[in-house]
ZANU-585845 format. One record per residue: residue in three letters; y, z, x of N, C-alpha, C in turn. Coordinates in pm, whole numbers. Layout:
N
ALA, Y, Z, X, Y, Z, X, Y, Z, X
...
***
This chain:
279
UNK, 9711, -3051, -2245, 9621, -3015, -2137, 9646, -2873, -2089
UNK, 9723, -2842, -2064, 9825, -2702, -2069, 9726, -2597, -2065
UNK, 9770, -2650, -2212, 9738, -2571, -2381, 9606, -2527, -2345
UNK, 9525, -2640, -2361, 9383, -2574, -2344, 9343, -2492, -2224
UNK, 9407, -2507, -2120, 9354, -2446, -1995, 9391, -2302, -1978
UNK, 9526, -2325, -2075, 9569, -2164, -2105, 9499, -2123, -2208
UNK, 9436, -2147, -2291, 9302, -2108, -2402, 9174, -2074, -2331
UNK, 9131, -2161, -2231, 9010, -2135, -2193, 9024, -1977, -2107
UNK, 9176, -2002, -2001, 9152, -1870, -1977, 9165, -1694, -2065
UNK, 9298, -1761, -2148, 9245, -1640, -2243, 9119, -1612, -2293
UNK, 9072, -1705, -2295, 8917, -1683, -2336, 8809, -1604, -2273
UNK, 8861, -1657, -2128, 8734, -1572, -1962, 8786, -1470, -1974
UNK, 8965, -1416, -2012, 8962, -1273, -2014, 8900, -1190, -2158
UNK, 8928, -1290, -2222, 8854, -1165, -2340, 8741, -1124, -2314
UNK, 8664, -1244, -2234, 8518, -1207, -2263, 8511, -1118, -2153
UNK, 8551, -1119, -2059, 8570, -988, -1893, 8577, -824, -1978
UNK, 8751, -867, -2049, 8803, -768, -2091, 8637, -678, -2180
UNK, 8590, -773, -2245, 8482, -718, -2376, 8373, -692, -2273
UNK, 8333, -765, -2208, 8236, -689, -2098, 8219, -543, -2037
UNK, 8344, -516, -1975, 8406, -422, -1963, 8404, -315, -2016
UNK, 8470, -316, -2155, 8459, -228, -2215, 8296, -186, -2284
UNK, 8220, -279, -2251, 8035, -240, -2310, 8020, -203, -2199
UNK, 8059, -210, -2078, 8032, -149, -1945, 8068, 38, -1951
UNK, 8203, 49, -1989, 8248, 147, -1969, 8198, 207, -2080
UNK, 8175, 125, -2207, 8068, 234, -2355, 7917, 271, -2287
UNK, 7914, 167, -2204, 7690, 194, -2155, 7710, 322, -2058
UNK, 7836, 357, -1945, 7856, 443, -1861, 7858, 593, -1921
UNK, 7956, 639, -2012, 7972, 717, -2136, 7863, 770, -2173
UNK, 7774, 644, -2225, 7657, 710, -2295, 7562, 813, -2174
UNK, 7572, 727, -2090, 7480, 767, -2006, 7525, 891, -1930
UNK, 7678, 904, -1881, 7733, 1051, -1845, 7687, 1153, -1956
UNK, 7696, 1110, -2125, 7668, 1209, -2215, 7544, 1250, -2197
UNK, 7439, 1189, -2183, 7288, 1215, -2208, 7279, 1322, -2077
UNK, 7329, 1238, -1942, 7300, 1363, -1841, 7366, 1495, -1864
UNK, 7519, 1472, -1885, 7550, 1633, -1934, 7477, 1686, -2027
UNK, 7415, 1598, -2110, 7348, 1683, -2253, 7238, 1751, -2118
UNK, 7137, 1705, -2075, 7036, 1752, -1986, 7052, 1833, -1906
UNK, 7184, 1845, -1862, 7220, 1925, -1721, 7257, 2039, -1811
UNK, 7272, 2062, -1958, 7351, 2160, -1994, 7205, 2227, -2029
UNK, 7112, 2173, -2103, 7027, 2235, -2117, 6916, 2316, -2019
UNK, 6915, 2168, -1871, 6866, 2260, -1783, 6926, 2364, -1734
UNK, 7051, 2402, -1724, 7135, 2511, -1694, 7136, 2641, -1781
UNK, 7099, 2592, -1911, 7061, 2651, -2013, 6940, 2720, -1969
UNK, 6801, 2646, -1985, 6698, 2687, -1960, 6711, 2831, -1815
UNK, 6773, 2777, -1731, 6764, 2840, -1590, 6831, 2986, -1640
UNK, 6955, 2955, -1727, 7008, 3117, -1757, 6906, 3213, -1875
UNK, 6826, 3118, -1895, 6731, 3233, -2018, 6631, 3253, -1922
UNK, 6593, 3206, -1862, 6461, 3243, -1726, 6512, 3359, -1662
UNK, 6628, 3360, -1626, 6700, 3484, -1526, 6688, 3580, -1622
UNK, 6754, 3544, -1722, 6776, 3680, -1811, 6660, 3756, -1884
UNK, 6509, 3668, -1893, 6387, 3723, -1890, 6350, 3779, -1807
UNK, 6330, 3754, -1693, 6343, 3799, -1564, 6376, 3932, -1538
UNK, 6492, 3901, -1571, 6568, 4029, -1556, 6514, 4140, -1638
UNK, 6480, 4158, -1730, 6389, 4234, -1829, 6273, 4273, -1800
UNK, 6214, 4392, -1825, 6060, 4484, -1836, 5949, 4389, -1885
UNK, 6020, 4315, -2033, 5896, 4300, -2093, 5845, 4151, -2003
UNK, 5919, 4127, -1903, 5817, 3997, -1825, 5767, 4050, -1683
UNK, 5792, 4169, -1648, 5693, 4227, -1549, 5480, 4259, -1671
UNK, 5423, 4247, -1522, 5247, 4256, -1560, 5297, 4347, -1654
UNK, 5184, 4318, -1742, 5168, 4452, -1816, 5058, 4555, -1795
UNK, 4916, 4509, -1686, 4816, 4567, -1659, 4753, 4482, -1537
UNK, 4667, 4517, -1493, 4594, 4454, -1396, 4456, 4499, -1402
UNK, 4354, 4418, -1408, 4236, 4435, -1468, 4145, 4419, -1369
UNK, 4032, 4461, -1309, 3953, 4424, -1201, 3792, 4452, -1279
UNK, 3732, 4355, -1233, 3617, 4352, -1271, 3514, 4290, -1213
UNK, 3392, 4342, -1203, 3281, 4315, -1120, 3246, 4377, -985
UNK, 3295, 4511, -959, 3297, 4551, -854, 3223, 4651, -858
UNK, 3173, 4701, -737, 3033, 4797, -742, 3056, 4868, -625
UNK, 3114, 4871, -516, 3079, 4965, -391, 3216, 5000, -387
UNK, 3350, 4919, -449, 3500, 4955, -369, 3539, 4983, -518
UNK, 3657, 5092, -539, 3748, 5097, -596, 3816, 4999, -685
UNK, 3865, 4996, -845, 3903, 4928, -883, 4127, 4884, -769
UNK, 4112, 5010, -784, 4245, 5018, -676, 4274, 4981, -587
UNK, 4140, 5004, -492, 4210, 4972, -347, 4180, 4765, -373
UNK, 4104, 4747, -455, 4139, 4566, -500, 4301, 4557, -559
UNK, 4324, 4619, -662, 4457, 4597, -687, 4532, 4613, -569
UNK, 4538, 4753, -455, 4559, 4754, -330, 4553, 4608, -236
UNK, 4442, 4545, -192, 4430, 4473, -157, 4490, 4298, -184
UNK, 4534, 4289, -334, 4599, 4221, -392, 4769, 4188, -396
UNK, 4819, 4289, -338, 4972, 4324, -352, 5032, 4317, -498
UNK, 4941, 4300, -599, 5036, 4311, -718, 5016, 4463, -808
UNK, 5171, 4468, -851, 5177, 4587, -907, 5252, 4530, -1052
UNK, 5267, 4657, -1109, 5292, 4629, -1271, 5479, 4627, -1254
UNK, 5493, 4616, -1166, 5644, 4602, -1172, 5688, 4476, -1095
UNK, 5595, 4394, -1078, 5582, 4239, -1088, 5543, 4148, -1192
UNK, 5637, 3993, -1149, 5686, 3950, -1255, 5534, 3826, -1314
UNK, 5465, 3833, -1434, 5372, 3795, -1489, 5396, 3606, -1423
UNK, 5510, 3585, -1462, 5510, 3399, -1430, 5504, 3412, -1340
UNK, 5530, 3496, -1242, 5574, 3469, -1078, 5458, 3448, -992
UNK, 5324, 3534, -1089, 5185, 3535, -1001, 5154, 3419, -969
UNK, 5101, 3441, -846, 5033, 3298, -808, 4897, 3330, -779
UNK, 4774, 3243, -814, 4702, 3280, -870, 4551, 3279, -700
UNK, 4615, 3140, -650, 4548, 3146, -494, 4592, 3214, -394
UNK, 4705, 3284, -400, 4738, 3333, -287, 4664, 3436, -337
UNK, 4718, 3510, -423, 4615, 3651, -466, 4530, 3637, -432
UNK, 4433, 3563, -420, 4329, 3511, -398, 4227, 3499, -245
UNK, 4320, 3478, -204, 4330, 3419, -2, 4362, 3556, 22
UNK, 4437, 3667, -55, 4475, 3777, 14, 4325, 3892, -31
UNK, 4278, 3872, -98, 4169, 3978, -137, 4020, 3889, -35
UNK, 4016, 3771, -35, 3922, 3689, 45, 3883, 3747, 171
UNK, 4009, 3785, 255, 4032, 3803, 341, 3894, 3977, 363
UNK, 3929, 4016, 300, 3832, 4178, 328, 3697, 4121, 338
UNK, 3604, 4136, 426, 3425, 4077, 447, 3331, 4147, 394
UNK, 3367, 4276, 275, 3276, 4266, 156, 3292, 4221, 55
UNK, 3367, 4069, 58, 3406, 3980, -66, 3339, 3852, -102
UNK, 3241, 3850, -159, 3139, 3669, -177, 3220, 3620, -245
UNK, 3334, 3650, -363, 3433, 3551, -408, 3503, 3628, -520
UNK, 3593, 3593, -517, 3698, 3622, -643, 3759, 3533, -703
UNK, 3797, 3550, -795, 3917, 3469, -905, 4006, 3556, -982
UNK, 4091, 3517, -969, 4222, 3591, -1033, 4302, 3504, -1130
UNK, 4281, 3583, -1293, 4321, 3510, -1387, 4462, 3530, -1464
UNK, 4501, 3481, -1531, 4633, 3511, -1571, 4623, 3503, -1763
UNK, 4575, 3626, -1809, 4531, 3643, -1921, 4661, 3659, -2015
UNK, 4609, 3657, -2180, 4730, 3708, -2253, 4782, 3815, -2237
UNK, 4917, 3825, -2299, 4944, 3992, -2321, 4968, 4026, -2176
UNK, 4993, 3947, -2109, 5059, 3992, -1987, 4991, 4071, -1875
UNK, 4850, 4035, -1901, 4745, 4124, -1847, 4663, 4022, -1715
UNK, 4701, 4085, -1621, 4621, 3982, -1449, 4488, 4045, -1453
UNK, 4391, 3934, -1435, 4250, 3993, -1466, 4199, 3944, -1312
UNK, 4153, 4061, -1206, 4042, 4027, -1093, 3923, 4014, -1104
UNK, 3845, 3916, -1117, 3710, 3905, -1100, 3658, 3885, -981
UNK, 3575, 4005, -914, 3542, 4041, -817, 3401, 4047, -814
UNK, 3329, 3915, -672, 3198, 3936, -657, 3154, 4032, -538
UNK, 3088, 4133, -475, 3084, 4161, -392, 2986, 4151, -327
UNK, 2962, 4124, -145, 2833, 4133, -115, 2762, 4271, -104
UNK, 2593, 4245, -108, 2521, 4361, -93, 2480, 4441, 2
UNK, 2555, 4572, -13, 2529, 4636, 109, 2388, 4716, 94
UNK, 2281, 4738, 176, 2189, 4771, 170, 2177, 4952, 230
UNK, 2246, 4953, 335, 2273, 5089, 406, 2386, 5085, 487
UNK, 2424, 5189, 563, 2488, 5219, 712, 2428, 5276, 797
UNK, 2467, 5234, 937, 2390, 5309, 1056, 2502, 5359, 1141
UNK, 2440, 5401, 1258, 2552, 5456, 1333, 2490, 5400, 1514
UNK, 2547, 5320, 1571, 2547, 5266, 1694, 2651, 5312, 1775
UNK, 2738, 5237, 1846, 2842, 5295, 1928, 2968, 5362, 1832
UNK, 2948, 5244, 1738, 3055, 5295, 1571, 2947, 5284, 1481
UNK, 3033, 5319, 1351, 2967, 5358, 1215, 2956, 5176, 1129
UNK, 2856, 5153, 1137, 2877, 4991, 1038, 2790, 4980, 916
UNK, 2832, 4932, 793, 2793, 4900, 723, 2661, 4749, 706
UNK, 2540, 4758, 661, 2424, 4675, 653, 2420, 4589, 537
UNK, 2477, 4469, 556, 2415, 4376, 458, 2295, 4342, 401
UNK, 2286, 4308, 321, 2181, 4188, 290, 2148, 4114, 332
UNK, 2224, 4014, 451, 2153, 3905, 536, 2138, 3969, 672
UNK, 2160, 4121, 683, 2152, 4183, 801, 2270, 4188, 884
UNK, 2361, 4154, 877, 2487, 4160, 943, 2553, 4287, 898
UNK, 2638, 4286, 1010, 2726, 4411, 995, 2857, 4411, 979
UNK, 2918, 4567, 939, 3063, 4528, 939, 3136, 4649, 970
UNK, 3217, 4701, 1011, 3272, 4821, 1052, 3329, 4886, 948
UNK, 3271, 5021, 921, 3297, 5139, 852, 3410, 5155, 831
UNK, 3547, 5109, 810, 3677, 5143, 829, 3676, 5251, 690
UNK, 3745, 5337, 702, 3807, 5479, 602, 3776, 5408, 497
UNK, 3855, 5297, 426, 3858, 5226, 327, 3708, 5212, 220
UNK, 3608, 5219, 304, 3459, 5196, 264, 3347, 5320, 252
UNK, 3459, 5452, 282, 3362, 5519, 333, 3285, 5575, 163
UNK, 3365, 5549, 45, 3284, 5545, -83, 3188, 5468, -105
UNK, 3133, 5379, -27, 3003, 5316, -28, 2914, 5347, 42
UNK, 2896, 5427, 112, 2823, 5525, 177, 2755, 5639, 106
UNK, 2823, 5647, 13, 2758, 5731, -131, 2683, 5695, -211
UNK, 2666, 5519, -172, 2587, 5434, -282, 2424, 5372, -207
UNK, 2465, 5387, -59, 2373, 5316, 9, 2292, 5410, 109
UNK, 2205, 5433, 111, 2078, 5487, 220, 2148, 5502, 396
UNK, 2162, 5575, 491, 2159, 5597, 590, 2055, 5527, 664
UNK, 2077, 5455, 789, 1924, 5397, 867, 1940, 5400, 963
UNK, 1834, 5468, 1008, 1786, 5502, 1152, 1699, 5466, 1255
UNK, 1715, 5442, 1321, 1592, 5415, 1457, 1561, 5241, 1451
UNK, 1603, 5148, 1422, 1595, 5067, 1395, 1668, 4907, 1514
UNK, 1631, 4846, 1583, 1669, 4732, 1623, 1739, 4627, 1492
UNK, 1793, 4540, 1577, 1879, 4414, 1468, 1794, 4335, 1435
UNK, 1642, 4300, 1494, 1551, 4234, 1462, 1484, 4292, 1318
UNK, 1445, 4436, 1345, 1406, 4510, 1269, 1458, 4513, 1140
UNK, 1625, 4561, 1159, 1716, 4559, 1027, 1672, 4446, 941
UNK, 1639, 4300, 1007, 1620, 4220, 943, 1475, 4175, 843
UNK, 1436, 4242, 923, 1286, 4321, 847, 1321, 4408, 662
UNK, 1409, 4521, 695, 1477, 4567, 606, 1552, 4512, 507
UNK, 1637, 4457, 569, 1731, 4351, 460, 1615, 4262, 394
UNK, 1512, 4224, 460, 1445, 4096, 385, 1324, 4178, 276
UNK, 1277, 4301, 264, 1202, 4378, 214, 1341, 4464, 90
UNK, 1442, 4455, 98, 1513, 4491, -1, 1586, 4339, -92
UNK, 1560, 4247, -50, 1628, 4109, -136, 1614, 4124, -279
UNK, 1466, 4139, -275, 1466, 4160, -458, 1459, 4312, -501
UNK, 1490, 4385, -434, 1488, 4521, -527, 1618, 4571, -643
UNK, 1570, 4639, -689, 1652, 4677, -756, 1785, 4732, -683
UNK, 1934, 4714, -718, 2037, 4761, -676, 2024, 4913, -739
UNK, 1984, 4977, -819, 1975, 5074, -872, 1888, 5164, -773
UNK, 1797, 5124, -785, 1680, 5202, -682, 1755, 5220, -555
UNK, 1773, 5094, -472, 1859, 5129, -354, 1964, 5259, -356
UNK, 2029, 5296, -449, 2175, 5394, -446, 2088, 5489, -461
UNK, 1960, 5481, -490, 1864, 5634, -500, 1802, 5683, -398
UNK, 1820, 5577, -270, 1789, 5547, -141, 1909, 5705, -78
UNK, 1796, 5774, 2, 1925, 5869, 99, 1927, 5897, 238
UNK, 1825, 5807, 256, 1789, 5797, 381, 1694, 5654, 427
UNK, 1649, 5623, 569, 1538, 5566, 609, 1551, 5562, 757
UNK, 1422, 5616, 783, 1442, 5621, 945, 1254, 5605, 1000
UNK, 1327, 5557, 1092, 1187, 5476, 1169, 1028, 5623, 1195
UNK, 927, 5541, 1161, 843, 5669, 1140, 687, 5633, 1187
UNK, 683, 5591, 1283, 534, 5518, 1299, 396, 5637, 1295
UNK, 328, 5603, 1242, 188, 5610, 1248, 111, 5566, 1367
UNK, 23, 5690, 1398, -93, 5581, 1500, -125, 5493, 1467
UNK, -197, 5420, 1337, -248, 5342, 1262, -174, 5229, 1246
UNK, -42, 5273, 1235, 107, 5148, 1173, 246, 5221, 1241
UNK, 247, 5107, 1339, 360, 5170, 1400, 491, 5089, 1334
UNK, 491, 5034, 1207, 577, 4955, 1092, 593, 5096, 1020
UNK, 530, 5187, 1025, 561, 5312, 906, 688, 5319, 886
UNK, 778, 5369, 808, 866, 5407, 759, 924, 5538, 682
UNK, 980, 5680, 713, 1014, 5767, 614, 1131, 5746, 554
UNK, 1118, 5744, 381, 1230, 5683, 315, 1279, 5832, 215
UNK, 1382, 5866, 272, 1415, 5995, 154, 1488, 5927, 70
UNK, 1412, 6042, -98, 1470, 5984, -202, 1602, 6075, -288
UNK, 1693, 6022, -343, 1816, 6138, -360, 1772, 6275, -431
UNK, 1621, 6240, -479, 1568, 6387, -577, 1506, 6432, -457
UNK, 1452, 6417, -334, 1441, 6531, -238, 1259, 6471, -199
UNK, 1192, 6386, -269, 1027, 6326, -222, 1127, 6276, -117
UNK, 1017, 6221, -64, 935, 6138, 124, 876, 6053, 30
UNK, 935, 5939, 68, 793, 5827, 53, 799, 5757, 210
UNK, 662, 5729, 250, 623, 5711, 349, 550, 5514, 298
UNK, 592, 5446, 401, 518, 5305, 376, 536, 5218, 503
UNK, 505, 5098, 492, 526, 5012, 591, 602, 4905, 535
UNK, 650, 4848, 605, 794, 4730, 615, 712, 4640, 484
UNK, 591, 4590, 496, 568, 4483, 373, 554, 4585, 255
UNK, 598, 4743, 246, 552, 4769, 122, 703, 4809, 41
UNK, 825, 4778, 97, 912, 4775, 58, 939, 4780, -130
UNK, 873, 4600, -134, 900, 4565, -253, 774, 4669, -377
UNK, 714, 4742, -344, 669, 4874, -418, 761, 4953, -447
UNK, 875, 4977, -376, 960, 5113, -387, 1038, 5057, -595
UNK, 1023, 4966, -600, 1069, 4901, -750, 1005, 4943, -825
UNK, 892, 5022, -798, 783, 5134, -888, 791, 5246, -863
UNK, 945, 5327, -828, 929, 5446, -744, 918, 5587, -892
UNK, 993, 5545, -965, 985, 5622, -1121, 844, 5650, -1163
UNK, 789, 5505, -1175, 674, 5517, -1207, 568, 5609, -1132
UNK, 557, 5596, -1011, 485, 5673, -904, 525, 5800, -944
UNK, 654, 5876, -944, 711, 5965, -909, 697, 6009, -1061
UNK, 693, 6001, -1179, 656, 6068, -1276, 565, 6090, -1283
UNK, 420, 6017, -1248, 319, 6104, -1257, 231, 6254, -1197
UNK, 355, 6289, -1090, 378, 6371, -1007, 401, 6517, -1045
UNK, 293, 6605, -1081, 307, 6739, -1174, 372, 6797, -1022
UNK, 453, 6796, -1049, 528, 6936, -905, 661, 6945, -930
UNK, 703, 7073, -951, 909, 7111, -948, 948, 7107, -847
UNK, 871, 7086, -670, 922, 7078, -558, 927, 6918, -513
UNK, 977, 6895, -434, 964, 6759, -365, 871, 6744, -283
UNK, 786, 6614, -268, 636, 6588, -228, 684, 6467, -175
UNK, 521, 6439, -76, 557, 6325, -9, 480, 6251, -33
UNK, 465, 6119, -114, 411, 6005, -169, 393, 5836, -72
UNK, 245, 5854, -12, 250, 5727, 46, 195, 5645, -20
UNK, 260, 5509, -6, 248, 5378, -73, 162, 5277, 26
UNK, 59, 5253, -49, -25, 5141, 22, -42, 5034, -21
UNK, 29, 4880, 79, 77, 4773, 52, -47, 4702, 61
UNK, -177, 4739, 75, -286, 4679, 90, -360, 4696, -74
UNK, -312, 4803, -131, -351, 4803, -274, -270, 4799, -364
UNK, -80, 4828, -318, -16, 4864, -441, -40, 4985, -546
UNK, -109, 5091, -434, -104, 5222, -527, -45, 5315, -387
UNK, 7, 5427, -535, 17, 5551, -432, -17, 5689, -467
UNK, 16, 5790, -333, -96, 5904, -361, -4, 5992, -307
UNK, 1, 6105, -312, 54, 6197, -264, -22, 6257, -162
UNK, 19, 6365, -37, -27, 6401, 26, 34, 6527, 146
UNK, -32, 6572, 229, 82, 6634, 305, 183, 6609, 355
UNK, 321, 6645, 408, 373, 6608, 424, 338, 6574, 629
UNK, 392, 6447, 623, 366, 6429, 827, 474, 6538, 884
UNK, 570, 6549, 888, 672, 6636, 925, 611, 6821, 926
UNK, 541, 6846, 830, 421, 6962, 822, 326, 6977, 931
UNK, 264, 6861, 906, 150, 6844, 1047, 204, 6840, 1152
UNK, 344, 6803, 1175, 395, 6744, 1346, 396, 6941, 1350
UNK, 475, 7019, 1264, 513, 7147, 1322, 371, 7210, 1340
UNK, 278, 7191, 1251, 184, 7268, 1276, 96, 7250, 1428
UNK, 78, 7126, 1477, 37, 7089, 1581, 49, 7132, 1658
UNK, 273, 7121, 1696, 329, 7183, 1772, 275, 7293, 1763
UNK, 260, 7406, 1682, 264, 7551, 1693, 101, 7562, 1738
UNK, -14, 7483, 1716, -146, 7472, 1789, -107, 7490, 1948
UNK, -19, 7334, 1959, -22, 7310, 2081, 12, 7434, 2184
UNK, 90, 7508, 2152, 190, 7607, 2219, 91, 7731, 2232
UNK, 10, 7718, 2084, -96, 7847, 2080, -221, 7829, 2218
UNK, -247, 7721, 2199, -339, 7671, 2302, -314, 7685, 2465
UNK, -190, 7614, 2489, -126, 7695, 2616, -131, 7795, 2683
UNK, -53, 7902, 2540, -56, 8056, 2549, -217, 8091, 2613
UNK, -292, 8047, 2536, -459, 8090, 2572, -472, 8072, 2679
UNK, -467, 7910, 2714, -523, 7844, 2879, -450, 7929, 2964
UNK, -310, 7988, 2917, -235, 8034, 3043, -307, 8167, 3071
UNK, -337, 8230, 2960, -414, 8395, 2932, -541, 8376, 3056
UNK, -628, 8278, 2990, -724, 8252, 3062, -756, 8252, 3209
UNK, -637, 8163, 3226, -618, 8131, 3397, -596, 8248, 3452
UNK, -505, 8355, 3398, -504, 8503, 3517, -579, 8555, 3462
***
């Protein structure tokens, strides 16, 4: 009886003892696999630094595209990235949220191209002109404004000057330039309020070659024929061409600015007389 009871327990220990030791072989394995992992992620982390640390993982260029009134620069400007930043490091929304931020921006995306090259794709809104009120502001397309800051003042080279005009009015403007040509507009060098006895909507619109075209607010969308008009025009001087939105033709003629001086100089002549007269 002993016997066996001293058998059975040698027995519970072998099998403890053998447990045990598949315990302490399953632990082993499993310390190995994590050191294997920890060595490699440690691994990985020292070849990242040491790229890093190197030229060839700074940008290699920065690309901007789609832009029309601002500088490819002052966007890279506006962006904070330079070529001595690191290509993985870009992040692609913040860049993003940081160029957003300027209010001649309808949208951007910022891509992360091969060859180490950050590409801006830049939409911008349409500026139509600038005026000058208490400050200098730039004229949208939906008629809103925005302040002239230094930064913009190269779009002022692209867009028409406007004058004499209410915010009701502007909106008159903005809505008579929607479909024109962006081209035609930058040929725009002026527009300032110009009524007629007849149409007190008149308008004088100087063009960057030195004509007057003269029209009213609905004849806007004519100025998209201004080449056409304006080549058939035998003269080496600049002429003044009014557009009539009741036919869609135009004609050349004197200039109004001619007649106002000549008047004046009637008017003054006439004076002179009545005054002669009277003594």
């Amino acid at each position: 009886m002993l016997k066996e009871n001293r058998k059975e327990l040698l027995d519970d220990n072998y099998l403890l003892n053998k447990r045990e030791n598949s315990r302490q072989k399953t632990r082993f394995i499993r310390q190995k696999h994590r050191l294997f992992i920890l060595g490699v992620f440690l691994g990985l982390l020292i070849f990242i630094a040491l790229y890093l640390s190197l030229d060839i993982s700074n940008i290699y260029d920065i690309k901007v595209n789609g832009n029309t009134y601002l500088s490819a620069e002052y966007y890279q400007k506006l962006s904070g990235l330079d070529t001595d930043d690191k290509y993985l490091l870009t992040i692609s929304p913040l860049i993003e949220s940081r160029i957003k931020k300027d209010p001649l921006i309808e949208s951007v995306k910022v891509r992360l191209d091969d060859d180490m090259i950050i590409t801006i794709e830049i939409q911008e809104k349409e500026v139509i002109g600038y005026i000058y009120e208490d400050l200098p502001y730039l004229i949208l397309s939906d008629a809103s404004k925005v302040s002239l800051k230094e930064d913009y003042m190269d779009v002022i080279l692209k867009v028409p000057f406007i004058e004499g005009y209410s915010d009701e009015e502007l909106k008159l403007i903005a809505k008579g330039f929607k479909d024109m040509d962006p081209i035609l507009i930058n040929e725009i060098s002026e527009i300032h309020k110009y009524p007629f006895s007849y149409d007190d909507m008149m308008m004088e619109v100087v063009m960057r070659d030195g004509n007057y075209v003269y029209m009213s607010y609905y004849a806007m969308h004519l100025l998209d024929s201004y080449y056409a008009f304006a080549s058939k025009i035998d003269s080496q001087k600049p002429v003044c061409i009014f557009i009539d939105d009741l036919s869609s033709s135009a004609y050349t003629s004197e200039c109004p600015y001619k007649n106002q001086g000549k008047t004046s100089q009637d008017e003054t002549k006439n004076t002179q007389e009545n005054d002669s007269t009277t003594n």
